[in-house]
Every structure is written in C-alpha cells, then in structure tokens.
N, C-alpha and C positions, 0 to 999 in steps of 0.2 A: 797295648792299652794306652797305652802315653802318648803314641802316634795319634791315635783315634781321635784323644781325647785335643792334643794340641792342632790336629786338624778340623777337628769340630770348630775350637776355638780360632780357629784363623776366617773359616766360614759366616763366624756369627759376628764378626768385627764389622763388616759391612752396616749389619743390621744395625749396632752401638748406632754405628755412625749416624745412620738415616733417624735412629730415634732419637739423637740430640738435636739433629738439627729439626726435625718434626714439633718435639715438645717445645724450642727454642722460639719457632718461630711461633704457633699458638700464644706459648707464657710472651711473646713481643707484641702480638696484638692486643691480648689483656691488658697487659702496660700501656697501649697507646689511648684505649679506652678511659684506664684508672687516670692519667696524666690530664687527657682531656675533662672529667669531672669538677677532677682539683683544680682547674684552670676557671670552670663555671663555679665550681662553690666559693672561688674567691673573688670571681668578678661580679658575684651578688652581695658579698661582701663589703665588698669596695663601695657599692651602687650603697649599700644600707647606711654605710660609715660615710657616705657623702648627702646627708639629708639633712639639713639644718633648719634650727628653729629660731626664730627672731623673736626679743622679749621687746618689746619697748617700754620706756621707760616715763613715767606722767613726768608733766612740764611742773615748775618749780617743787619739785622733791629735793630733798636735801642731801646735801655729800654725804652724808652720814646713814642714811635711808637705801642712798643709792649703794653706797661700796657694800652694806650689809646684805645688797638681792646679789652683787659679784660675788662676796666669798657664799653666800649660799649657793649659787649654782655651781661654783665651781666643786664645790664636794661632794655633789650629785653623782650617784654610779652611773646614771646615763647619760653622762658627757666625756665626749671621747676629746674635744677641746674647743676653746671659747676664746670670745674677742670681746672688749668692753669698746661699743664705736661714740666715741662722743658727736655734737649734736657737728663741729667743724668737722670732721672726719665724715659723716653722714654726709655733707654735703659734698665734699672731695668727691667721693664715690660718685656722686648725684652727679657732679658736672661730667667727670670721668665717663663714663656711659654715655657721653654725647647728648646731655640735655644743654636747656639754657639757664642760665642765669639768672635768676627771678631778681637780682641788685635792684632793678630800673621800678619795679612795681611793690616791692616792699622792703621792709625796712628791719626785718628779724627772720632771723634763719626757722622757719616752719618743721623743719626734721626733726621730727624726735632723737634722741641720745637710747639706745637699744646694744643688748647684751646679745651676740650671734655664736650660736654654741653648736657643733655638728653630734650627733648619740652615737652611743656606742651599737653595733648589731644586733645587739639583743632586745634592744627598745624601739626597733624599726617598725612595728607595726601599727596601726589605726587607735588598737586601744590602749595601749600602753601611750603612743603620742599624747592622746584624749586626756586621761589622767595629769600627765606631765603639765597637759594646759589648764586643766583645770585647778590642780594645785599652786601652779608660779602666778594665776591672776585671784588667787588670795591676799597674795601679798601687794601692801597698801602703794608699793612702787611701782606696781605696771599697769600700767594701762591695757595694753593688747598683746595677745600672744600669736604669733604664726608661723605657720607651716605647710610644705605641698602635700596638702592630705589625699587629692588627687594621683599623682606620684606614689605615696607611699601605698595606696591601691592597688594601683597597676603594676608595681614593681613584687608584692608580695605575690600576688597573681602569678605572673610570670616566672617568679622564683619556683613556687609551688607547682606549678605543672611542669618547670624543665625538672626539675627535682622527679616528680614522680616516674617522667619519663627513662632519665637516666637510671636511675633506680631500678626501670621494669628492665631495663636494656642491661644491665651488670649483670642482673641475677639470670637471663637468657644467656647471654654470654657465657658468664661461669659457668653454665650447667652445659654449654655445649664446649667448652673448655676441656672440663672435666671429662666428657668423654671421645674427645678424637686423641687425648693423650694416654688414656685408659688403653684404645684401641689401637697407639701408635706403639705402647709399650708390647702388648697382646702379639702383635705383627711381629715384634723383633727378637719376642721369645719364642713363636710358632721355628725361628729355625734351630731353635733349642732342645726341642722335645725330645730329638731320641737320644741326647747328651744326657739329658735328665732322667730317662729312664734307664738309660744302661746306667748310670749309677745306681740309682736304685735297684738293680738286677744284680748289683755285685755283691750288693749288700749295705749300700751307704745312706743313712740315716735320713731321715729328714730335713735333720739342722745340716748335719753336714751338706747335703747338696745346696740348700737353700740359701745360707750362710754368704757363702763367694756370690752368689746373683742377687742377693740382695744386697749385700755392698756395693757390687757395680751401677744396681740402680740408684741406690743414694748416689754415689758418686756421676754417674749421668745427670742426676736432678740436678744437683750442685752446678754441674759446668752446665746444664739445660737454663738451670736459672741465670748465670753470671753472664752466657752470652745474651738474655733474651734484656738483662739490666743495662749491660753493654750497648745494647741497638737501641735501646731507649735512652739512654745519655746521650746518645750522639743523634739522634731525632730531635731531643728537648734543644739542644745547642746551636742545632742545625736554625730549628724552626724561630727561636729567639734571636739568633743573627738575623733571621728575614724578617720578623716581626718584632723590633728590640720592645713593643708595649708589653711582650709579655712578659719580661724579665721581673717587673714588677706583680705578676700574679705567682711568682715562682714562692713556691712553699714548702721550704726543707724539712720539717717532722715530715710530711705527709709525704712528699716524695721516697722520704728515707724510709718509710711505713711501706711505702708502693715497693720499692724494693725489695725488703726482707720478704713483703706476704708471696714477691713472686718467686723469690728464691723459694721459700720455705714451701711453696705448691710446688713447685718442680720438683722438690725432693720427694715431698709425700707421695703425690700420685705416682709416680716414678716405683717411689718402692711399694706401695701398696698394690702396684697394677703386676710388679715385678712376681712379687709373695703369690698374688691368687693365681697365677700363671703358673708358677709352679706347683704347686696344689694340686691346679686342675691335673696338670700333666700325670704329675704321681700317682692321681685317683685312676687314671685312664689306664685302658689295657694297650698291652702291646698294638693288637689289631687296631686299635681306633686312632691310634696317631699317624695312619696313612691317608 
C-alpha cells in the first residue's frame, strides 16, 4: 500500500509541476493587464492634475484686495498648487516665448498680474470648472477667469471610454482567468483519481483524503502566485529601463494591491478547483474513472 501510494505520488509530481507553471503563467498575464491599467489610470491622472486655470487680476486693485483673492485660493480644495505672477513676471514669460518687446510702442506694461493654479483630479471636469469660474469672478479683484475647456472635453472623453474599455477587457479576462486555471488544476488532479479512490475504498474519510491535496493546492497557489509576481517585477523593471517616463506613473499601493489580489487568486482558485476535484472523484464510481 505505501508503495502504491508513494508511486502514485511520484506520478502526480509531474502534473504539480505543469500546473504551477500553467496557473503562473495565466495569474502573469493578469498582472500584465492590471500593471497596464494602473499605468492609464495615472496617466489620466497626471493629464487632469496638469489643467490649469488663469485668474487675472483688475488693473489698479489694491495690495490689500489682491493678496486677500491669493490666500483665498490657496485654501481652495481644488488646488492642487498656485503661482501669484505679477504684472513684471507676465511679461518675462511674454518675451520668453519669443515674442517682441512692445518697449518702442508703449509706454506701461499691458499684462495683467494673474493668480495660475493647476486642480486637483477630482475638479477636472466641465462643471465643476464652470462653478470654480463662476464663483472667483465674484470677487471684486478679478477681472477674467480662464481655462482649456476645450481640453478638459476632450480629455474626459477619452478618459471615459479607455476606462470603459479596460473595464470590459478585465472583467473578460478574469472570467477566462478563472477558468483555464480551474481546468489547469482539473487536468493535474485527473491523474489523481484512482489515489483518491483507493483511499477511499480502504476506508478514509473525506477530510482525511482531502486534507493533504488541499494543502498542496494552497501551497501551489502560493508559489503559482509568487512566481507570476516574480515575472511581473522583472517586466515592470525591464520596461521602465526602456521607457524611464514610466517610472513616474509607477504606483506602489496599487502595484502592492495588484500583487497580493494575484497571489491571493492563485491560492483560491488552486484550492477551490483542488476541493471540487476531489469530490467529484469521491462521488464517482470505480467504473467511471476509466
């Protein structure tokens, strides 16, 4: 019986094997997909956090008027941060840009003095802008308020439909995820069966059989998962040497999020697929496992 049972187990070693590396590779493409996301959800991000709004400021207002619209904007939750440009600085800029010099045709600097503040993500949109402007040209120091509302259109746009996209494309994935590792685990219990039924025939329990192959399948999930983290670390590292822009969309909760959720599928499905494998087999008669 010990022979049987340790040559069963030399048999099925193969199989372990092929379903690590089966489930490994699956939970590695998930990962490459989840990495990809985080990489769009932060470079819409970045696109929303870089939208700025220009206050300008009416001609002879007083210091006193004026530094009171600065510390009001700057307390505003929808500024993510601000510049006060005075009216010499305006023109700095102006020439900088490769304009010309108006010295020759007049005689006082025409630029407004304007407060340039970029929002925070969450006030990226049209009507939250709208608001924004309509509230700071209340106040008796600004003259005009502006914005690429154009831009902030087209950018929501575009957010919203890669969004939906990606979104349809996750939840397809995961459901075909879920089942080539369901079916990968299935395959590498099929050369299990008459192990599992000769114990059962001797008299052993249901936990007790069940027990040892489901720890193995946790512990498969675990290294299914650790190698599939593995090959996506050394992708992310890979691809950010060839493309050092992306280092900056790199996002550690979320990465560290992407991680655990892939470990923690590897284990589940692993042992879940492990459990009703065994089951089946138990319910089956001698005759039908040939």
């Amino acid at each position: 019986m010990a022979q049987t049972r340790k040559g069963s187990a030399k048999r099925s070693a193969p199989s372990y094997i092929m379903a690590i590396v089966g489930v490994s590779l699956v939970l590695f493409l998930l990962g490459i997909l989840g990495w990809i996301i985080i990489n769009a959800n932060k470079l819409g991000q970045y696109f929303k956090e870089n939208i700025a709004m220009n206050v300008y400021i009416r001609e002879n207002v007083s210091p006193r008027d004026s530094a009171a619209l600065v510390q009001y904007i700057s307390i505003q939750p929808y500024v993510k941060d601000y510049q006060y440009v005075t009216k010499d600085l305006a023109k700095q800029k102006y020439l900088q840009d490769g304009n010309k010099d108006w010295g020759a045709l007049l005689d006082r600097n025409p630029l407004p003095a304007s407060i340039d503040f970029r929002i925070t993500k969450e006030y990226a949109s049209i009507d939250s802008l709208s608001k924004i402007k309509n509230d700071l040209l209340q106040n008796i120091a600004v003259s005009d308020v502006q914005y690429p509302q154009s831009l902030v259109t087209n950018l929501n746009n575009i957010v919203n439909k890669i969004s939906i996209i990606l979104l349809s494309v996750i939840v397809i994935i995961s459901i075909l995820v879920i089942f080539l590792i369901d079916n990968t685990i299935r395959l590498a219990m099929f050369s299990n069966r008459f192990l599992i039924k000769t114990m059962q025939m001797v008299g052993a329990t249901r936990w007790f059989i069940s027990r040892p192959m489901d720890l193995r399948a946790f512990i498969n999930g675990l290294i299914s998962g650790l190698l599939a983290v593995g090959g996506l670390i050394a992708i992310i590292i890979f691809a950010e040497n060839q493309l050092p822009y992306l280092k900056a969309l790199r996002d550690y909760p979320l990465l560290i999020m992407l991680f655990i959720v892939i470990i923690l599928l590897g284990i589940f499905i692993s042992f879940i697929s492990t459990h009703r494998s065994v089951l089946k087999y138990l319910k089956m008669k001698l005759d039908e496992l040939y």
